[in-house]
VEXDRENSE-235619 format. One line per field, with one value per residue (C-alpha): residue in one letter; x, y, z. Coordinates in pm, whole numbers, padded with zeros to 5 digits, always signed. Example, Ala and Ser with C-alpha at 12.3 -4.5 7.8 and 13.67 -1.06 7.14 Angstrom:
<recs>
code = [a s] .
X = [+01230 +01367] .
Y = [-00450 -00106] .
Z = [+00780 +00714] .
</recs>
This chain:
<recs>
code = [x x x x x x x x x x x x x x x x x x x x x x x x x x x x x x x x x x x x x x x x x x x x x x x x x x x x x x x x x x x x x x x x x x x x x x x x x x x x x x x x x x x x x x x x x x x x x x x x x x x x x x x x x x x x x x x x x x x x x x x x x x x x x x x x x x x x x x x x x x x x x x x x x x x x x x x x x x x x x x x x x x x x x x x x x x x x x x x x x x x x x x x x x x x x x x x x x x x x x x x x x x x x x x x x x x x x x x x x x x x x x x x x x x x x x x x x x x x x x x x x x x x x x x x x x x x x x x x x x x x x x x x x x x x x x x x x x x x x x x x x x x x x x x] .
X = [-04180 -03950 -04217 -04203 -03818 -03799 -04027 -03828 -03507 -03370 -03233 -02998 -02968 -03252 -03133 -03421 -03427 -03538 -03540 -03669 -03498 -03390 -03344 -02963 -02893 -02633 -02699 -02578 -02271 -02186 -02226 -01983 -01705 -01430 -01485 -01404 -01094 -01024 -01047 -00843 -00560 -00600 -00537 -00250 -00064 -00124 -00017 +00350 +00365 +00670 +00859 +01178 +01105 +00741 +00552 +00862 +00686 +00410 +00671 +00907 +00582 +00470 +00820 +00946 +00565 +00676 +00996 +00861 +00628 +00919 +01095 +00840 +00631 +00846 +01127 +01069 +00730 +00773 +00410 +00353 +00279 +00171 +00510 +00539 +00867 +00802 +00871 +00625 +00366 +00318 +00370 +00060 -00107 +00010 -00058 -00423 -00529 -00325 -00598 -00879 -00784 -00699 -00992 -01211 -01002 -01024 -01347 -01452 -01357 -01549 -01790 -01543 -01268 -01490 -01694 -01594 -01619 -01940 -02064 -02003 -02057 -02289 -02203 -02308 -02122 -02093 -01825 -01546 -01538 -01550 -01257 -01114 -01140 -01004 -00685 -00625 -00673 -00375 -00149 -00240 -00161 +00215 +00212 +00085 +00361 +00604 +00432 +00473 +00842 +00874 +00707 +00926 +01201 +01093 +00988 +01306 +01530 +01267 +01048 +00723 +00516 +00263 +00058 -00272 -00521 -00763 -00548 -00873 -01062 -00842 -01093 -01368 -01054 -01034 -01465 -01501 -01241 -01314 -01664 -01614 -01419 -01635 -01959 -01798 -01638 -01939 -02172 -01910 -01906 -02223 -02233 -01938 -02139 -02297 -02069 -01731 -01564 -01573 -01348 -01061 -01243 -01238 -00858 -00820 -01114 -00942 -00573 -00785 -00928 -00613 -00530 -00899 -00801 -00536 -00273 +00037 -00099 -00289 -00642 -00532 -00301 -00642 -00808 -01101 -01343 -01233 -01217 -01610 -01546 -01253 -01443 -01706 -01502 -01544 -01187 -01120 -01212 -01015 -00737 -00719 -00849 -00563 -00281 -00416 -00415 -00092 +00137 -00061 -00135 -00413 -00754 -01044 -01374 -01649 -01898 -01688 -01632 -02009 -02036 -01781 -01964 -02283 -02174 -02033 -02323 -02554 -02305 -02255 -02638 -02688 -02387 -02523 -02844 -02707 -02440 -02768 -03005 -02701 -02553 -02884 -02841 -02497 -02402 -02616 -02409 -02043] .
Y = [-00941 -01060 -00929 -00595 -00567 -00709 -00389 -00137 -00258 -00034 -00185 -00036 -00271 -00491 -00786 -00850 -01169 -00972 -00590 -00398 -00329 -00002 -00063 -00017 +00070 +00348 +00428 +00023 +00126 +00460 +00340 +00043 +00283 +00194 -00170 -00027 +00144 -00195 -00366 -00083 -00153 -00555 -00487 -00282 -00431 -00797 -00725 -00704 -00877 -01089 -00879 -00770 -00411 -00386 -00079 +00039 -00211 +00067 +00263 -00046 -00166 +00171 +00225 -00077 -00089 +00247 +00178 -00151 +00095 +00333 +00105 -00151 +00138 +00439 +00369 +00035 +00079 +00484 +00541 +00929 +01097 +01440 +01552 +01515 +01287 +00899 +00771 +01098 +01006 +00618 +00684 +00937 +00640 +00318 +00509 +00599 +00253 +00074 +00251 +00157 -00198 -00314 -00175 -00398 -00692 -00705 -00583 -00873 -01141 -01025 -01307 -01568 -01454 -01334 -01627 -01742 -01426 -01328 -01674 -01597 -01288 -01019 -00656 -00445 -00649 -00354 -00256 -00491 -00327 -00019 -00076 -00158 +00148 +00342 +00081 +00116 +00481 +00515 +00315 +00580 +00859 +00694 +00648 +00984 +01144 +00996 +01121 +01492 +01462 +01369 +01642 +01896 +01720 +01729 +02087 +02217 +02050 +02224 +01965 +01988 +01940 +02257 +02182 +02432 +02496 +02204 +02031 +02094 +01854 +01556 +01448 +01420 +01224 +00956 +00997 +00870 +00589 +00462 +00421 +00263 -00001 -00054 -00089 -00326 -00546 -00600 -00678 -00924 -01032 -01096 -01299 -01461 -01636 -01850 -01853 -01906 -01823 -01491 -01419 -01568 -01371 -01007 -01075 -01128 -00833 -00582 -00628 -00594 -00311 -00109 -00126 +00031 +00293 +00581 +00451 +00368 +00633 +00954 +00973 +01231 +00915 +00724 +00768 +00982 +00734 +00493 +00776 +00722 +00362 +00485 +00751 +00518 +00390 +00563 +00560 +00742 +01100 +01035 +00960 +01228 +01489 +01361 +01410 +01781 +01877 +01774 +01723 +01995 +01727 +01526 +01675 +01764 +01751 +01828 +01613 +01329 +01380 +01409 +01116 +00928 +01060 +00982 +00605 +00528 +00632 +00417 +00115 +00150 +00186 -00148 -00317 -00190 -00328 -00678 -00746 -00632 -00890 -01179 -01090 -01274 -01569 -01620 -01882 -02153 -02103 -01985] .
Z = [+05055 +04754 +04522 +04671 +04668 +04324 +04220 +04383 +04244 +03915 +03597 +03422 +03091 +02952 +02715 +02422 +02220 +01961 +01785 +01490 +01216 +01253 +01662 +01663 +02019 +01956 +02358 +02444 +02236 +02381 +02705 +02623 +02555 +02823 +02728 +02365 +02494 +02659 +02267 +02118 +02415 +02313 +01952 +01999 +02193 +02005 +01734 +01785 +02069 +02104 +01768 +01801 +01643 +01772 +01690 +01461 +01198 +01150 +01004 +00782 +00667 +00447 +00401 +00242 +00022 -00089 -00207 -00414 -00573 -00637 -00793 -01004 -01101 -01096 -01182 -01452 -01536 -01570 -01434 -01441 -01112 -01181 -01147 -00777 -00695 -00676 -00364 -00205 -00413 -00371 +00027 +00030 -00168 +00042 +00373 +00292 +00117 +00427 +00644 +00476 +00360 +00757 +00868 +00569 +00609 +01036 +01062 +00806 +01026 +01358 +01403 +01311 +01527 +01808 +01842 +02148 +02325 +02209 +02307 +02661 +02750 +02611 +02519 +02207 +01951 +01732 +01998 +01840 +01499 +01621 +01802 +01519 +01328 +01636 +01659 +01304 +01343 +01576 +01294 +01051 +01306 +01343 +00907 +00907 +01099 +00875 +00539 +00682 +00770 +00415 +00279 +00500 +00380 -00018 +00036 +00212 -00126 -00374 -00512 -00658 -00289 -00217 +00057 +00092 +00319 +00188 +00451 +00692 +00526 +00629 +00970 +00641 +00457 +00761 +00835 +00445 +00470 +00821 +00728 +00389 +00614 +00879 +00607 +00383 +00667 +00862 +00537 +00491 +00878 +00854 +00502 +00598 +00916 +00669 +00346 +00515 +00135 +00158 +00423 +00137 -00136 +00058 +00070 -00288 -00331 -00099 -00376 -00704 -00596 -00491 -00922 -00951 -00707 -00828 -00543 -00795 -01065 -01121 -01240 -01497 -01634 -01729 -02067 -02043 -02204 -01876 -01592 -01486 -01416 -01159 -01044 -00935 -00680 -00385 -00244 -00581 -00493 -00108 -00281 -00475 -00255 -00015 -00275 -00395 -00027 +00085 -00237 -00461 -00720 -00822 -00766 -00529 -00683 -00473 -00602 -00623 -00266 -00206 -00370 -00171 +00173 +00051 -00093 +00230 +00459 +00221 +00290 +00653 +00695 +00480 +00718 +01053 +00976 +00843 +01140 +01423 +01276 +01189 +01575 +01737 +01543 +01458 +01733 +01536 +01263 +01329] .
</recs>
């Protein structure tokens, strides 16, 4: 009798010890989407919890980065900027590479600061840095807002701002960045399992690289012979593209772009398929 009720009885979800390589469960993850709404909630409302100004830090935070950059690089270290005014210029920059960088830097950290949670209880662990991106995402949207009201407000008093219709391409903008920071941080995730160091050394990483990326100058400001090695960053070409389209400087090349889409699909492949083979093991070593 139980053998015959057992048989007639439907499962919905089947948990294997084991999977290929390229078995990466996309349908587990889709399916898992109000529990990521649930993370996105969690990580919103964390983050200030208990402040005094609360979400309003979204806003100080790119402001008062801004205005250091103004000042240190604009105003004492005269660093061109394509003749678009200063403070304009580094915000476009600081609210693009604060995107990417707390995406890298929380999505690094996901075994480590999960652990406990994924020991428990079992869900498509790809759902946590996913979250991420979509948390972060809604930060940016707030920064975002900000960066147009100060491009109104340099446009209406005559500055150098043109925005033009490349402005379409920003979901491609945030596609190429999001992904960049969901590749790197779970390669890292899934390194740092084993190799605890390089959860201080993506810190450390993530600050160097923002001087290899055109945030506090132009990449018409770098010496030809030296260009290729900025262009070779990926972020490079967003960076860029993002300035050209909403402050009419800088440039959009579209094979630097290509590159940029293609480099990050390469990396978030490689990641995916690190953090599914790490997430069966991980508890024996976290």
């Amino acid at each position: 009798m139980m053998e015959k009720t057992i048989e007639r009885e439907k499962w919905t979800d089947i948990i294997k010890p084991q999977r290929k390589w390229f078995d990466w469960r996309f349908g587990e993850l889709w399916r898992a989407r109000d529990l990521i709404m649930l993370f996105v909630w969690r990580d919103f409302v964390s983050v200030y919890k208990q402040t005094i100004l609360g979400p309003l830090w979204y806003l100080i935070q790119p402001l008062l980065t801004t205005l250091i950059f103004t000042v240190i690089f604009g105003r004492i270290a005269s660093l061109p900027t394509d003749d678009v005014p200063d403070f304009i210029f580094y915000l476009a920059g600081s609210v693009l590479w604060a995107y990417f960088s707390e995406c890298l830097n929380k999505t690094s950290s996901t075994f480590i600061a999960n652990s406990n949670l994924f020991g428990k209880v079992y869900f498509p662990r790809l759902a946590v840095p996913v979250s991420i991106l979509i948390s972060n995402l809604v930060a940016f949207a707030i920064q975002f807002v900000l960066f147009l009201g100060f491009i109104v407000y340099y446009w209406l008093i005559g500055s150098a701002v043109s925005p033009n219709w490349t402005v379409i391409l920003l979901p491609l903008y945030i596609l190429v960045m999001a992904g960049l920071g969901l590749g790197f941080g779970i390669i890292v995730s899934a390194l740092t399992t084993r190799y605890r160091d390089l959860q201080f050394l993506v810190r450390f990483g993530v600050q160097l690289a923002m001087y290899a990326t055109p945030i506090i100058y132009p990449l018409s400001s770098i010496p030809e012979k030296y260009q290729l090695f900025i262009i070779a960053n990926p972020m490079t070409a967003i960076v860029e593209a993002f300035r050209y389209s909403f402050l009419g400087s800088g440039s959009l090349n579209p094979f630097h772009l290509i590159y940029s889409f293609v480099f990050m699909l390469v990396t978030l492949m490689i990641g995916i398929l690190l953090f599914n083979r790490v997430e069966t093991t991980f508890m024996d070593t976290v």
